[in-house]
N, C-alpha and C positions, 0 to 999 in steps of 0.2 A: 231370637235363636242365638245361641252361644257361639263365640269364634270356633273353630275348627281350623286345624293344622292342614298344610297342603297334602301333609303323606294321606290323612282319612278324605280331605276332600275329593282328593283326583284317586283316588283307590279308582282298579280298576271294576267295571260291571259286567263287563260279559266280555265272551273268547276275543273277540275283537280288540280290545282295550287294554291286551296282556301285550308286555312286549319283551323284548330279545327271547321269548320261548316257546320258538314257533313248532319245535316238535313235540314239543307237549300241549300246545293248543292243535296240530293235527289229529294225532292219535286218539282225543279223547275226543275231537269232534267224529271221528272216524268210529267210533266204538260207539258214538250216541246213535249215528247214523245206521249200523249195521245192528241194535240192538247187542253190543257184544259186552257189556256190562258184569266186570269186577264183582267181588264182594268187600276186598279190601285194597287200598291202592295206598303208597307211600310216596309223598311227597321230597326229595331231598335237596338241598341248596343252601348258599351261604346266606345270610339276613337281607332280608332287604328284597330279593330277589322274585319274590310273589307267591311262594310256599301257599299263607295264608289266603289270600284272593284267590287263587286258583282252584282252592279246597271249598273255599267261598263259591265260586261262579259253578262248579261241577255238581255242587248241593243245589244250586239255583235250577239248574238242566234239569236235574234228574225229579227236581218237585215243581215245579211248575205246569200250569194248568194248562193240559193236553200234551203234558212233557210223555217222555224225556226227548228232550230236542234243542240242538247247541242253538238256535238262532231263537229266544227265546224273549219276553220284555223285560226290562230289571225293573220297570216303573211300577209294575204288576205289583199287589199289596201283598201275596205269598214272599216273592222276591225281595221286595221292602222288609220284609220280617226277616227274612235270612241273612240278610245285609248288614238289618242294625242288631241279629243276635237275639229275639227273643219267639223265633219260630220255634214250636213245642215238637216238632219233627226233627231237629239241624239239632246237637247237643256238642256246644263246643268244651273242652275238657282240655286245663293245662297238667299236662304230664310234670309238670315238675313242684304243685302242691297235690296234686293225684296219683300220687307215686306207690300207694300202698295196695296190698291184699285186701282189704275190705272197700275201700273206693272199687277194685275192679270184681268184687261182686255183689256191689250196688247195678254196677253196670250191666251186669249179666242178668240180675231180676228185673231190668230194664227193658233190654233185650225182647222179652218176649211178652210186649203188651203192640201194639198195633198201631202203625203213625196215626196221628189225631187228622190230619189233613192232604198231607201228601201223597204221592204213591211209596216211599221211601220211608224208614227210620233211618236216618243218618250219624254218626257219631266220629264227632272229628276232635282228635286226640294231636294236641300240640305240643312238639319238644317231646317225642315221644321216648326217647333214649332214657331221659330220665325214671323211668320208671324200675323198679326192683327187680331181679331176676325173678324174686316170686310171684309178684304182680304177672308178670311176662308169663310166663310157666301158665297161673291160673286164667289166663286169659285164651290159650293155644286155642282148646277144643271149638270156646267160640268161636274165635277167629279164622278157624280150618273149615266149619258148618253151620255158618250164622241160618237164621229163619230166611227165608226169600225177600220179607220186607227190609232186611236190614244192611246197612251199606257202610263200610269203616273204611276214614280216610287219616291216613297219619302225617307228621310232618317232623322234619327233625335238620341240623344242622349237623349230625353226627353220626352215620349211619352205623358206623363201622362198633357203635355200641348197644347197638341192636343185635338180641340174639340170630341166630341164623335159621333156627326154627322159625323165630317172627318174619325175618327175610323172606323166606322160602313160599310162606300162604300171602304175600303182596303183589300185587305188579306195581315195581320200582318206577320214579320220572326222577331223572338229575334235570335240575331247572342250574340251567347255568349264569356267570356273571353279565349282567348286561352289557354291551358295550357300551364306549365310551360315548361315540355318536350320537347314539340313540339317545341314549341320558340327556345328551347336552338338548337334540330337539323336542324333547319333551320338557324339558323346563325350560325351553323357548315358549312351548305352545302353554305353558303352565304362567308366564306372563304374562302374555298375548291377553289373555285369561281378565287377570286381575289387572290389567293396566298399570305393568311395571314395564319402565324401557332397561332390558335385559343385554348387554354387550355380548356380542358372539364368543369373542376373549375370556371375559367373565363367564358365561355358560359352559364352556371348554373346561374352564378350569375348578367350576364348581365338579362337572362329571369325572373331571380324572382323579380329585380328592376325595370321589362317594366309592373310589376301586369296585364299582360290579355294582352296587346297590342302588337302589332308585329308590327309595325309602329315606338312606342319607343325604341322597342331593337333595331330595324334594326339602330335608330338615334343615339343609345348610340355607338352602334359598330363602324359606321362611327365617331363619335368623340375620341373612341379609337384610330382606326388606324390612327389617326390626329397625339396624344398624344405619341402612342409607337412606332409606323412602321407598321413592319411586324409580329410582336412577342408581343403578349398580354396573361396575365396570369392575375390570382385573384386578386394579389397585388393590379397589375395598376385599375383592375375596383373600388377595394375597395377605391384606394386613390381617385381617379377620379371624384367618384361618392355619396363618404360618405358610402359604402353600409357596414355592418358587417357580417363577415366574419360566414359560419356556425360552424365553430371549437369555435370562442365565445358565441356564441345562445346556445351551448350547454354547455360551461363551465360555461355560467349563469344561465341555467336552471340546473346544478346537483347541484349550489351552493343552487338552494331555494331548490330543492328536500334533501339535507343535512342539510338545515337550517342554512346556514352559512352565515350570515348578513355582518358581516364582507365583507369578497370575494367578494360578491353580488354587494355591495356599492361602493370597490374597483374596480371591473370590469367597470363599472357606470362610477366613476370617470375617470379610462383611454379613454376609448370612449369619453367621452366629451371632454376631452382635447386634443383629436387628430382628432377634428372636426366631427367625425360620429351623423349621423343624430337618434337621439334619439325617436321620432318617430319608424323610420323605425326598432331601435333594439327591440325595445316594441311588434310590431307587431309580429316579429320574433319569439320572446321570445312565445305569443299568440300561434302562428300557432305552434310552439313545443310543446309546452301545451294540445294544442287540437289532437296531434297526439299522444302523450301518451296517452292521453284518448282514443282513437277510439281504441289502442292500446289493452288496458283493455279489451276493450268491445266487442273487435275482433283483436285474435291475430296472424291474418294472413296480418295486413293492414303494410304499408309499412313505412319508417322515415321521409317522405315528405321532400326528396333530402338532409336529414342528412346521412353522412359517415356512413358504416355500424357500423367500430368498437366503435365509439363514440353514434350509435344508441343503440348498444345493451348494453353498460354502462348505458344510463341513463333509458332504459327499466327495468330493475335491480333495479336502486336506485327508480323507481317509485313502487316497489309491497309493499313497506312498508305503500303506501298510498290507502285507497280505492278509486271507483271512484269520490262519490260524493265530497269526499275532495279538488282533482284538480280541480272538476268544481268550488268549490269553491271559489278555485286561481281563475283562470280564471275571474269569475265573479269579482273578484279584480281589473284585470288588462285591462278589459274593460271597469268597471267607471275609473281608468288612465287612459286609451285612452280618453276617453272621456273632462277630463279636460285639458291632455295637447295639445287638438287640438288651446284651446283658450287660453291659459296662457303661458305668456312670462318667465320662469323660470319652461322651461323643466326637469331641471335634480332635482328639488326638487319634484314635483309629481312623477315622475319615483319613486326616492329615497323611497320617501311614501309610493308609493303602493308594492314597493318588503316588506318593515319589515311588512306592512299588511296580503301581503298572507302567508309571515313566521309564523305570529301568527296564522293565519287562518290555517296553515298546523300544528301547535304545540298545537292548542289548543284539550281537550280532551271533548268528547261530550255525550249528551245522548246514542246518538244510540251506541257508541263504551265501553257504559259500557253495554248496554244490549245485545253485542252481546260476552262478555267477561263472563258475566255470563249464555247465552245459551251456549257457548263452554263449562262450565265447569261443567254444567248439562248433555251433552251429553255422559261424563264419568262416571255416576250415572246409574249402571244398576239394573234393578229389583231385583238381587239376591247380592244386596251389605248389603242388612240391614236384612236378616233371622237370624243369629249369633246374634246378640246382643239382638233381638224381644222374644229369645228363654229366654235368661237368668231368666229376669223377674217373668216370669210365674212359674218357678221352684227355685224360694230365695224364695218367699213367705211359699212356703211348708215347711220348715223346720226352718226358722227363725219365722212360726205365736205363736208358743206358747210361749215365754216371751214378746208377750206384751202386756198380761195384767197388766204385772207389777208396769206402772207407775197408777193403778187405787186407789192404797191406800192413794194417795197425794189429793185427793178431798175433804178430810173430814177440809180442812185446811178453807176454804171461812165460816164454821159453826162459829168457835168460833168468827169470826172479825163481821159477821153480828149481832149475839144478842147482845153484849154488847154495840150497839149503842142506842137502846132505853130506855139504863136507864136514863139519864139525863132529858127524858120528866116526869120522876115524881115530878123531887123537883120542888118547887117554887122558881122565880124567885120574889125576889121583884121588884115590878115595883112604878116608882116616878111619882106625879101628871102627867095627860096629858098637855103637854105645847101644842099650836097650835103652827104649823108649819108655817104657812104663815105668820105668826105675824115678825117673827124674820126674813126670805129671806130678804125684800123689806127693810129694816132697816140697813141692810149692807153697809154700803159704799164700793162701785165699786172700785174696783183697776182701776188705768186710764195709770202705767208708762209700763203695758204689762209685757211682758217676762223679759226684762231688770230691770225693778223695781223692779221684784220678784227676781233675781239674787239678786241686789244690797241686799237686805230684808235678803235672805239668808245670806251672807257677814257681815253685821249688825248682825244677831242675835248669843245670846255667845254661847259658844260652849260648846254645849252637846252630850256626847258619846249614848246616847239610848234615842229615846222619844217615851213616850208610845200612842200607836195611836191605837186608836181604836174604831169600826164602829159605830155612834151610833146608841141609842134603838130603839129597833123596838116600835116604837108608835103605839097602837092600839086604833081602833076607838069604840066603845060601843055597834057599833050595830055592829061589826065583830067580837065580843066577843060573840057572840050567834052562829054566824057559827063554827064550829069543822075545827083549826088553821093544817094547815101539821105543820110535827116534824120537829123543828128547833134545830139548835145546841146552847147551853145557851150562852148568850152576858153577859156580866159583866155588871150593870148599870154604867153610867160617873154623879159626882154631878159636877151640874152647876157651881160654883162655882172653883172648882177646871178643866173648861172646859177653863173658861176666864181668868185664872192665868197662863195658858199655858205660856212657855217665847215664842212661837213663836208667838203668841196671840198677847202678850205685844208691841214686838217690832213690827209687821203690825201697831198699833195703835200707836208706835213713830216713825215711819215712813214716815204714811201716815197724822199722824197729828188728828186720830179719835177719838170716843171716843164709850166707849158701851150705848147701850138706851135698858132699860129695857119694 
């Protein structure tokens, strides 16, 4: 007999033999049991996951002699024929070279001839998305009102391209990803098997690089035992496979929880150059992230297949951080996932996003100063301020009578305020009213600015004091009847001695004017 691969050897045979999908192996034992029997049922799940076997074992139930009944023999030669695919009742059909309108009314003239053997015609349609909307369309009626004998199981990775007409005439099973556990004890019991020594480490980490499928572990393990013999450990998965190792997920993860960029980038840099698929350590790094966190939030949850002693180190190095702080990483290292699914220079986005979340874990925030000063209110108790509230009340009493003392310094504002108003009785002699606007418009304009008036300054000789002073208040004749406020006496300026000024002079050889009277 020809080799066979572990995925077709250890296929599963009957309900028992299915695993992580135990509510899809209930329900259809449940429906075998109650005679409660579909016409069409759909299959959905990611690869690997046991779509096909399931579609498999349900044809087995439903045709087997004295069926339909889940506890059934798979050794049975009807069973054997379903198994290996050439039972003339079981018609398996891949949806994606049977895609067309005439393929599905081959199926339909099909349809209505009578199973040769079992109590069933069966028709199990795989990848069934695939198929053409016309296909679909022509398919409905039967699908809605098959004959009694006939039984349609579908399977697909992709629901959501399935019409919703086809939806509506199935009863749907989401087969979900397997864990990771389970994976790893079944290709324990898968070596046990073959008399391969299978390392728990190695098994671990064969399951956490099959993500959900039991189909790809079983493939990685058979490319193992190609690779080592008889004897597989962590190592050979790690070289084999690119995968990293959980002992560096976690020495990358306490380098950000420490803040140590350095390390971080270092760690980074050896993985890259010993070919480890960076991707794959990102993700890792993620899923330790998020298990610290649940950690936080429930401290009964488990390392998600981190070593303990390495578990409880980095549980430690995380209470220095609250929680929404990691989620914050995280939310870091997800827009990284995100770019380097499409960008050819992996290890610089990586690189990026770890001194990001570093800053993001370094950085100090509102809420962490408003919860620094509720801590240090809550040490503030009612009876911390009576002592000092006391004092107060009781200085007064004894220190109130000296101070009226400083009351005799008052008399000081008398003497400054009278002798201001004597100056309003002399007279002021005042000189002709000259009009004002006569002399503005007469002026010749300075034109050189700021600069010309420097140069001006420069030019004129030098004199230690020049006497500058406001001129007279000009009063008009008829304001001379209103009662003037007291002003302070101005000296009169004679004109004469106003244009003899030397600053005067020299504006006028300067600028080249002249005075006009």
């Amino acid at each position: 007999m020809s080799y066979q691969v572990f995925a077709r050897k250890y296929r599963p045979k009957t309900f028992d033999d299915v695993l992580g999908q135990d509510h899809v192996v209930r329900t259809l034992r449940n429906a075998i049991a109650q005679k409660r029997l579909a016409h069409a049922y759909l299959f959905v799940g990611p690869r690997g996951t046991g779509k096909t076997s399931t579609a498999r074992i349900l044809a087995k139930a439903l045709n087997c002699s004295g069926g339909p009944k889940a506890d059934f023999d798979p050794d049975e030669d009807i069973c054997v024929e379903i198994a290996e695919g050439r039972s003339l009742d079981v018609l398996e059909i891949d949806g994606a070279s049977n895609n067309g309108v005439e393929q599905v009314r081959d199926l339909r003239e099909s349809v209505r001839f009578a199973p040769a053997r079992g109590q069933f015609k069966i028709f199990y349609i795989d990848e069934v998305h695939m198929l053409s909307n016309a296909a679909f369309n022509a398919l409905l009626k039967t699908l809605e009102e098959p004959p009694p004998h006939v039984k349609f199981i579908f399977a697909t990775t992709e629901a959501n391209k399935i019409l919703p007409t086809i939806l509506s005439r199935c009863q749907r099973f989401d087969l979900r990803p397997i864990p990771t556990e389970t994976i790893a004890k079944h290709l324990q019991h898968i070596a046990s098997e073959e008399s391969i020594t299978l390392e728990p480490t190695a098994a671990w980490a064969i399951a956490k690089g099959a993500d959900g499928g039991m189909r790809d572990a079983q493939s990685m393990l058979d490319q193992l035992v190609s690779f080592c013999g008889d004897h597989i450990s962590e190592a050979n998965v790690l070289d084999v496979f690119g995968f990293t190792s959980r002992e560096k997920v976690a020495a990358l993860t306490s380098s950000l929880l420490a803040r140590e960029t350095p390390a971080a980038l270092s760690l980074i840099q050896k993985e890259a150059e010993t070919g480890r698929e960076l991707s794959q350590l990102l993700g890792e790094l993620i899923g330790c992230l998020r298990a610290l966190l649940v950690a936080k939030l429930d401290p009964s949850a488990d390392g998600d297949g981190i070593p303990e002693n390495l578990w409880t180190g980095l549980v430690s190095a995380a209470d220095d951080y609250p929680p929404d702080r990691i989620l914050a990483a995280i939310d870091v290292f997800a827009e990284t996932e995100g770019r380097m699914k499409w960008a050819t220079n992996k290890r610089l986005h990586f690189e990026l996003g770890v001194i990001k979340a570093i800053q993001t874990l370094s950085e100090v925030r509102l809420t962490d100063i408003i919860k620094v000063l509720t801590r240090g209110a809550d040490f503030i108790t009612p009876g911390s301020f009576p002592a000092p509230a006391e004092k107060p009340v009781s200085a007064p009493a004894t220190v109130q009578p000296p101070a009226p003392a400083p009351e005799p310094v008052q008399p000081e504002p008398e003497p400054v305020v009278e002798p201001e108003p004597e100056p309003l009785a002399l007279e002021i002699p005042t000189p002709e009213p000259v009009p004002a606007p006569v002399e503005k418009p007469k002026v010749r304009p300075i034109s050189g600015g700021f600069s010309a008036f420097d140069s001006l300054i420069e030019a004129a000789p030098e004199v230690s004091e020049v006497p500058v002073a406001e001129p007279p208040p000009w009063k008009n004749p008829q304001a001379d009847a209103k009662p003037a406020a007291p002003e302070p006496p101005v000296v009169p300026i004679i004109e004469d001695d106003f244009y003899n000024d030397p600053l005067i002079q020299a504006a006028l050889v300067k600028f080249e004017g002249k005075i006009v009277r």
